[in-house]
C-alpha positions as CSV (number, residue, x, y, z in Angstrom):
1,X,27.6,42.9,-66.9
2,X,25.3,43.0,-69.7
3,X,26.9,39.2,-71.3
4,X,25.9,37.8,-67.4
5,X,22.4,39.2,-68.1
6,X,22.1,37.7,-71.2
7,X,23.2,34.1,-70.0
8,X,21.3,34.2,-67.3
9,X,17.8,35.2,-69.6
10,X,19.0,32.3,-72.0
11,X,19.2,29.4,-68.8
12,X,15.8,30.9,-67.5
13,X,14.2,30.4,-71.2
14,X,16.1,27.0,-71.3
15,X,15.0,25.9,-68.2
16,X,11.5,26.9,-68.7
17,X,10.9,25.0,-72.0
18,X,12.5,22.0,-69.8
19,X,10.0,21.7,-66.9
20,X,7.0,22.6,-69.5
21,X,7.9,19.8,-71.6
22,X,8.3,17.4,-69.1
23,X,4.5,18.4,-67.1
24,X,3.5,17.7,-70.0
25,X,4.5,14.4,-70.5
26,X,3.7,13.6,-66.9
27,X,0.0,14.8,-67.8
28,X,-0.8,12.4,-70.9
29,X,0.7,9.4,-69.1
30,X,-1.4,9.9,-65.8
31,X,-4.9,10.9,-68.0
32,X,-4.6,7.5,-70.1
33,X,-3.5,4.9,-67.9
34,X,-7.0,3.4,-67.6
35,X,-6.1,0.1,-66.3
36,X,-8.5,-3.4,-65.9
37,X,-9.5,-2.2,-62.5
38,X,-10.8,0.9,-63.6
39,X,-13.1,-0.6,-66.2
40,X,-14.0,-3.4,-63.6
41,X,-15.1,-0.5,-61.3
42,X,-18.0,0.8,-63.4
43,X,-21.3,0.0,-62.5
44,X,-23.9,-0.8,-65.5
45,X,-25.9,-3.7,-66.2
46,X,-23.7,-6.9,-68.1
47,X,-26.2,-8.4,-70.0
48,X,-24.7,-11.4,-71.7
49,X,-26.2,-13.9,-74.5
50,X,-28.1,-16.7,-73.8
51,X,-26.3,-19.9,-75.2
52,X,-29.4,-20.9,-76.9
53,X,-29.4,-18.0,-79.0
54,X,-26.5,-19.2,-80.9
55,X,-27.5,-22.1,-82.4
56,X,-25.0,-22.0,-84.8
57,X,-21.1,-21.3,-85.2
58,X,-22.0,-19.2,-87.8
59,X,-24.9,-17.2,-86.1
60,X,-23.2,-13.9,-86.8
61,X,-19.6,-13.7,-87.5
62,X,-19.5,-10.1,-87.1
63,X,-21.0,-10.2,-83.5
64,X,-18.3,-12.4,-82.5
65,X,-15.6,-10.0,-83.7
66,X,-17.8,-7.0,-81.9
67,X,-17.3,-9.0,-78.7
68,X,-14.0,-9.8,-79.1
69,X,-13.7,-6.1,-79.2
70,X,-15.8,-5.7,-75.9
71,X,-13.3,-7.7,-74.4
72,X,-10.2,-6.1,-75.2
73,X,-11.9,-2.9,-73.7
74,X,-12.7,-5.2,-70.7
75,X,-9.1,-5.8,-70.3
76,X,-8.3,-2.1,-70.8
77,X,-7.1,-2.4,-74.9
78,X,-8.3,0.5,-76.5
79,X,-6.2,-0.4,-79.6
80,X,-9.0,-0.9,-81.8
81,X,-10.1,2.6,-81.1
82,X,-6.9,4.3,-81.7
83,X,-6.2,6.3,-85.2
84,X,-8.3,3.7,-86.7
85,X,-11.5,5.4,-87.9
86,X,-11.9,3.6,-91.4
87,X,-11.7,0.1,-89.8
88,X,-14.1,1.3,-87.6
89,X,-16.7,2.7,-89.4
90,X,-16.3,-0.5,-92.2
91,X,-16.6,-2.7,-89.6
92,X,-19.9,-1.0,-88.0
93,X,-21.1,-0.7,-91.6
94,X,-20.1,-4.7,-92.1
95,X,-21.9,-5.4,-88.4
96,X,-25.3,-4.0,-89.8
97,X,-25.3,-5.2,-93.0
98,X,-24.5,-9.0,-91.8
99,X,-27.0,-9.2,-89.7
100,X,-29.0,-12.8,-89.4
101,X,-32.6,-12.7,-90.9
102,X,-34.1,-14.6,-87.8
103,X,-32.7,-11.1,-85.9
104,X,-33.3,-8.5,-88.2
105,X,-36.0,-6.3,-86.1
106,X,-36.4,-2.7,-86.0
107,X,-35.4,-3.4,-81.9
108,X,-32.1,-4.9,-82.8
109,X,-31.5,-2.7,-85.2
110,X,-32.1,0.8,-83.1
111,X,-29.9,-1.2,-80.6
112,X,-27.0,-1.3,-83.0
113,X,-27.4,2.2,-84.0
114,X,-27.0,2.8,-80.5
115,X,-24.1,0.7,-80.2
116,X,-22.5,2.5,-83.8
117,X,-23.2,5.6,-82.0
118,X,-21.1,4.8,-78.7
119,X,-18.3,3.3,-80.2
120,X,-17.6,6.3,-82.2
121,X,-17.7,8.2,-79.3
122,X,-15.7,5.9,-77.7
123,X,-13.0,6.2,-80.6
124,X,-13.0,10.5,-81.0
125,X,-12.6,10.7,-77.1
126,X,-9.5,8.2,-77.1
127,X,-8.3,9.9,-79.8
128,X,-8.0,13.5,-78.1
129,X,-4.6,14.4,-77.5
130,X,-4.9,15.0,-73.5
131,X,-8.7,13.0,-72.6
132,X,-9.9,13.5,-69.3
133,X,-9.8,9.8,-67.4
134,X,-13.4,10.5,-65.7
135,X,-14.6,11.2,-69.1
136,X,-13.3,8.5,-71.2
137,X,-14.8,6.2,-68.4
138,X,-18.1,7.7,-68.8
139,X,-17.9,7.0,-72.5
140,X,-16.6,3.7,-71.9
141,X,-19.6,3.0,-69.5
142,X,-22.1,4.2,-72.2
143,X,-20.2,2.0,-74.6
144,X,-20.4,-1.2,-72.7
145,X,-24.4,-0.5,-71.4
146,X,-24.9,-0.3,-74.7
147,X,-23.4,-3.5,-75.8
148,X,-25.4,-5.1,-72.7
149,X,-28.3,-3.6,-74.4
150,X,-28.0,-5.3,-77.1
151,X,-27.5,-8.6,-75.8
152,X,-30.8,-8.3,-73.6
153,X,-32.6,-7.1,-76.8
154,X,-31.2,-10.9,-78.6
155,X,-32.2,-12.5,-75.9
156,X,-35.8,-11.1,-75.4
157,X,-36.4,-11.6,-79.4
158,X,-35.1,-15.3,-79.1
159,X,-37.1,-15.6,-75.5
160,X,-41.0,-14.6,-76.9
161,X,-40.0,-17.1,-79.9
162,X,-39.6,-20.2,-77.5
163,X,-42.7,-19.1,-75.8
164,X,-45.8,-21.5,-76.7
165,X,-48.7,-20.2,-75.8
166,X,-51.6,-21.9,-77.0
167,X,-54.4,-19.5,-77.9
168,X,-58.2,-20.9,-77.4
169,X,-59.9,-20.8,-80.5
């Protein structure tokens, strides 16, 4: 009697640790499958760059990795984000320190400390072990608005430039 007891404690235990195990796994794969439609969904301002701010293939390097970026995360590729904190935090440290003269404003520059401040936001909440999806996409929102930001904040510095106003003297 008491050897029927016993197996029957050891196939509960068994069985337990079976079921946990598996909810779990079920859990991580439905919190981080944020797909291309879910990142379409989000409603924020796209600000892109005016064409005639570039007027140059080499107007900043660095930007055009940081929107290659963007667009990974458009297309739902977070890989840049994940386990990768020194790439990250060199390449943020590369963005600011490369950027053009004809740019270099105190505007820009508290635009892209927004942006540095988003994207390592971005990369500690994908790097949770069980992220909530409504909360990465709230990050992920921030992260692109602030992009966007940027952009606008380009264009507006490049826009008052081709302004001529004539001032009566």
């Amino acid at each position: 009697m008491k050897a029927l007891l016993y197996i029957t404690l050891i196939f509960c235990v068994i069985s337990c640790k079976k079921e946990a195990a598996t909810q779990e796994v079920e859990a991580e794969t439905t919190t981080l499958q944020i797909t291309k439609k879910d990142v379409s969904s989000l409603k924020y301002r796209q600000f892109l760059l005016d064409p005639r701010t570039v007027n140059s293939e080499e107007f900043w390097l660095k930007y055009d990795e940081l929107r290659g970026i963007v667009s990974n995360v458009n297309q739902a590729d977070f890989s840049f984000f994940k386990d990768n904190n020194e790439v990250l935090i060199a390449f943020i440290k590369d963005l600011k320190e490369s950027i053009p003269e004809e740019i270099n404003t105190p505007l820009i520059r508290a635009r892209l400390l927004a942006l540095e401040t988003k994207m390592l936001k971005l990369e500690g909440i994908i790097n949770l072990t069980n992220p909530d999806k409504k909360e990465v996409l709230l990050v992920l929102q921030d992260f692109l608005e602030a992009f966007s930001n940027l952009n606008l904040q380009i264009n507006k510095k490049f826009e008052k430039e081709w302004q001529n106003i004539e001032k009566p003297y």
